[in-house]
N, C-alpha and C positions, 0 to 999 in steps of 0.2 A: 764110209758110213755117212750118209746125209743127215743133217740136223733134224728135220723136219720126219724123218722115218724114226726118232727118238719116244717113245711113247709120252715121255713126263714131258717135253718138249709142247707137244700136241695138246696135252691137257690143260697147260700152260696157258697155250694161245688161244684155246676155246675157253677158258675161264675169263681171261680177257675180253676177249670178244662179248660174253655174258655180262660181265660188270659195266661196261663201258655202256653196252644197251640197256641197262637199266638205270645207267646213271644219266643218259641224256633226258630222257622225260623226265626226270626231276631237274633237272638245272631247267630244262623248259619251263616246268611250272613254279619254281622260284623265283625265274628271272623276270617271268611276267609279275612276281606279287613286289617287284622290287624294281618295278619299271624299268627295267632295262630289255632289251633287245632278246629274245625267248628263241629265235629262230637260230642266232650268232650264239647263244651262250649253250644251245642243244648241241648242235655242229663241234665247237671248243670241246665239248664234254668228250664227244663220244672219243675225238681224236684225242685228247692228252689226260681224260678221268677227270679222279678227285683234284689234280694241280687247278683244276678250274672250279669245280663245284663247291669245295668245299670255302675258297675265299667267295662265292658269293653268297653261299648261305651264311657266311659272319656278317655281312650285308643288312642294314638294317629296313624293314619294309615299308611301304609307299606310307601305308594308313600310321605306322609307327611314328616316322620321319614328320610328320605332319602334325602330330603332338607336340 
């Protein structure tokens, strides 16, 4: 039996595949409000998720920092 002929297997990895595309546009548009690099922190996203997004949304932003 192949892994991937596993139904819950398959929804798995297209659940994945969903979360991770929806989480790079938001690290995109955080990383720019927190000056850092938006094209590097989209990329990091979509490959390893929230292990990335979510330390930089605790990230304090450009206009905040500046107070």
């Amino acid at each position: 039996m192949s892994l991937l002929k596993n139904e819950k297997v398959k929804k798995v990895f297209l659940s994945l595949a969903a979360m991770h595309a929806v989480e790079a546009p938001i690290a995109y548009w955080a990383a720019k409000k927190r000056g850092k690099n938006p094209k590097l922190y989209a990329a990091l996203t979509a490959f390893f998720g929230v292990f990335v997004l979510v330390p930089l949304l605790r990230q304090p932003k450009v206009e905040e920092a500046a107070s």
